[in-house]
NUDO-811013 format. One record per atom (N, C-alpha, C): x, y negated, z; residue in one letter. Coordinates in steps of 0.1 Angstrom, whole numbers, padded with zeros to 4 digits, always signed. Example, Ala and Ser with C-alpha at 12.3 -4.5 7.8 and 13.67 -1.06 7.14 Angstrom:
REM residues 2
+0132+0057+0078A
+0123+0045+0078A
+0132+0033+0078A
+0128+0022+0071S
+0137+0011+0071S
+0129+0000+0079S
***
This chain:
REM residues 101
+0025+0175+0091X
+0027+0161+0091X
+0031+0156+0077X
+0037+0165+0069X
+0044+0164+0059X
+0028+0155+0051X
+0017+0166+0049X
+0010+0169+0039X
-0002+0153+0040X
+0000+0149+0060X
-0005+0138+0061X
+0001+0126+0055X
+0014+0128+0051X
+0020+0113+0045X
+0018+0115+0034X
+0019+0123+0028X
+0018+0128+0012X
+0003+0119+0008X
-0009+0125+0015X
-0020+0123+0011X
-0019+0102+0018X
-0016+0098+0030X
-0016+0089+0032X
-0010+0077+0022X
+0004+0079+0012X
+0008+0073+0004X
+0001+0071-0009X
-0004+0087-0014X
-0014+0085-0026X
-0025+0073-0020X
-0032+0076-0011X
-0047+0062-0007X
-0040+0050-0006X
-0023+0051-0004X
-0019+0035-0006X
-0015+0030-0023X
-0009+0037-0027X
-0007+0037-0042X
-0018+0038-0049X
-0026+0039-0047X
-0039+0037-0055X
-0044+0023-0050X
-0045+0019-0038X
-0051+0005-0035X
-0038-0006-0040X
-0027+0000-0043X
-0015-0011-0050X
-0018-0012-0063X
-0027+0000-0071X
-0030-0005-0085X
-0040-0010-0086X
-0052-0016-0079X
-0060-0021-0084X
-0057-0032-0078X
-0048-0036-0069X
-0043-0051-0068X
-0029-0057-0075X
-0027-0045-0085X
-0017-0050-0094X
-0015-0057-0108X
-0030-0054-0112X
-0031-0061-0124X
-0032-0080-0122X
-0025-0082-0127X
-0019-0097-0126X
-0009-0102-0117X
-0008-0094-0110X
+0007-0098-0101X
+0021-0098-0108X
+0025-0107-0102X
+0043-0112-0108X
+0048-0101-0106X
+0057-0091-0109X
+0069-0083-0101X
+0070-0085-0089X
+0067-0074-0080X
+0073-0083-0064X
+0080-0067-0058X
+0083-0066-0047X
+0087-0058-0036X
+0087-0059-0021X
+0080-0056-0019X
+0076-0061-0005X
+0080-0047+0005X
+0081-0045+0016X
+0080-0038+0023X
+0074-0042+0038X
+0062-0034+0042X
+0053-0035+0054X
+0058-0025+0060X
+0056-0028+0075X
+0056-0020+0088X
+0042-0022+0095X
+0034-0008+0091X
+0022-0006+0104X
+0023+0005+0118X
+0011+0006+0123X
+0013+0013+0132X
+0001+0020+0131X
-0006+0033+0129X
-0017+0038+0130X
-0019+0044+0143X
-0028+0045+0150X
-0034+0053+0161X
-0038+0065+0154X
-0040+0073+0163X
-0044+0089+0166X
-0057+0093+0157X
-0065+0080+0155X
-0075+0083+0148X
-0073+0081+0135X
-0065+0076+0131X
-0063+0071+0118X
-0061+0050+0116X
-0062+0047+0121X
-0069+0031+0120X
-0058+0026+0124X
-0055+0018+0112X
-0045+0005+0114X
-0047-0001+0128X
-0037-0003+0137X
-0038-0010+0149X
-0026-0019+0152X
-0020-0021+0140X
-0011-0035+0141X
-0001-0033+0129X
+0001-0046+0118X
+0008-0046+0108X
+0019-0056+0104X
+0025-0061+0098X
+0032-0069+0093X
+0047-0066+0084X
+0050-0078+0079X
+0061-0077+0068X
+0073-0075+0070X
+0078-0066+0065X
+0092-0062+0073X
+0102-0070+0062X
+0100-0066+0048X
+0107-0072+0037X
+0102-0084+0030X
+0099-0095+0027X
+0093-0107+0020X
+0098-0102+0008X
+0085-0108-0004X
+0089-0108-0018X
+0095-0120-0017X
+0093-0130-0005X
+0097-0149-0009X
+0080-0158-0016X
+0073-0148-0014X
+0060-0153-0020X
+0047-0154-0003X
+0045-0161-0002X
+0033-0157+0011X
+0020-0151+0003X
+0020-0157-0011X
+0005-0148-0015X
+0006-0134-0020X
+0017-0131-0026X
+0024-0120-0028X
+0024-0108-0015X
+0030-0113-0006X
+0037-0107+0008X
+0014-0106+0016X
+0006-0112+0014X
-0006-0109+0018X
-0011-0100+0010X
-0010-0099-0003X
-0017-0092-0010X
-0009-0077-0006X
+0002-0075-0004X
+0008-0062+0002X
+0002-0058+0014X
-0005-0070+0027X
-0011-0067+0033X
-0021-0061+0031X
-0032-0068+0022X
-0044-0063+0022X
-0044-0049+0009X
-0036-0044+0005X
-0030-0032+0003X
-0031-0022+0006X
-0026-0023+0024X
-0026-0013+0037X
-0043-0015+0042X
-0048-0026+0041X
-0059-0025+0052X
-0066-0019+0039X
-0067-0022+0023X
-0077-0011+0016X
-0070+0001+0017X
-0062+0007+0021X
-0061+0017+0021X
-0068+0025+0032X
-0069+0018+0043X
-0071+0023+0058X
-0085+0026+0057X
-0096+0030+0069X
-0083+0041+0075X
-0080+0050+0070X
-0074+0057+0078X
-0063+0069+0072X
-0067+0083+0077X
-0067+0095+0078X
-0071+0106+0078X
-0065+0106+0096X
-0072+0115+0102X
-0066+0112+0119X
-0053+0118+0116X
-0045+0115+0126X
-0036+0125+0127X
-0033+0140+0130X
-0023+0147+0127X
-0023+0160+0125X
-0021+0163+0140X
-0033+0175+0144X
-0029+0179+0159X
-0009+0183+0162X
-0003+0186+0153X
+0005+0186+0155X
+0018+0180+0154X
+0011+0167+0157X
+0017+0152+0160X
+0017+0148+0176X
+0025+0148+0182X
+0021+0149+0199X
+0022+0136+0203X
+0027+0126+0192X
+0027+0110+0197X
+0013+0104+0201X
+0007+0097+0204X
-0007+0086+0205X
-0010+0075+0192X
+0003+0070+0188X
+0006+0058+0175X
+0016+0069+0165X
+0013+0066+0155X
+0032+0064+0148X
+0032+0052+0139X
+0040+0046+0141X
+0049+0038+0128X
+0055+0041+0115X
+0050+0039+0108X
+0054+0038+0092X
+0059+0023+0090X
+0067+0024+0075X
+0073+0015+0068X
+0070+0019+0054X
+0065+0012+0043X
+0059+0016+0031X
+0065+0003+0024X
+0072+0003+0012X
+0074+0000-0002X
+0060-0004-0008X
+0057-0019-0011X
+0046-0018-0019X
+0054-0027-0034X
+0057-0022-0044X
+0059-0027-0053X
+0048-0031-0063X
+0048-0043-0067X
+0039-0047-0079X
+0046-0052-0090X
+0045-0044-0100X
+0046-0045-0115X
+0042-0049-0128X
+0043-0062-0131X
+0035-0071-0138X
+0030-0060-0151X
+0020-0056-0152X
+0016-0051-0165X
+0005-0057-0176X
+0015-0056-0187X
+0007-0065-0199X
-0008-0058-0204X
-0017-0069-0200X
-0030-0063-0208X
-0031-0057-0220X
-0043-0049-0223X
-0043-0037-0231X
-0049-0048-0244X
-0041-0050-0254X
-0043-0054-0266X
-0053-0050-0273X
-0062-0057-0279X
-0073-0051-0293X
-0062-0044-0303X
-0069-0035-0311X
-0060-0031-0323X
-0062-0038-0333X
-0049-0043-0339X
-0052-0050-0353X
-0060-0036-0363X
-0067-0048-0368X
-0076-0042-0377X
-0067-0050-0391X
-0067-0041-0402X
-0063-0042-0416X
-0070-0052-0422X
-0059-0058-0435X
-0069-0068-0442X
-0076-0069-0453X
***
């Protein structure tokens, strides 16, 4: 189960960097539910940044991330529930190099 969250976080943190460039600082935290097969089957905002376009863009975060690898036969539930941290970190564009005069 371990190795299924491990790999499920990396496919979310990778879908939080390509919707990070330009975003303000935020912190959001979502609660989903995945089914047995992997597939988002019901989501929403557990923490607000205070932004609704902010607090969506965290959604659509989880659904690029999805779906998700089935679950581990050694999971005996039907669903499970997670809660995931999506932070976004305003990062400054990559500058041309000054050239000499």
């Amino acid at each position: 189960m371990q190795a299924w969250k491990q790999r499920t976080n990396a496919r979310i943190a990778r879908a939080a960097n390509r919707l990070a460039d330009g975003a303000p600082h935020a912190h959001i935290v979502v609660g989903f539910v995945v089914n047995r097969s992997g597939r988002i089957i019901e989501m929403g905002i557990v923490q607000s940044s205070g932004n609704p376009y902010i607090d969506g863009a965290a959604l659509a975060v989880i659904r690029m991330a999805g779906p998700f690898s089935p679950l581990p036969s050694s999971y005996t539930g039907q669903i499970l529930p997670l809660v995931q941290a999506i932070n976004f970190v305003h990062r400054q564009p990559d500058r041309p190099a000054r050239r000499g005069r």
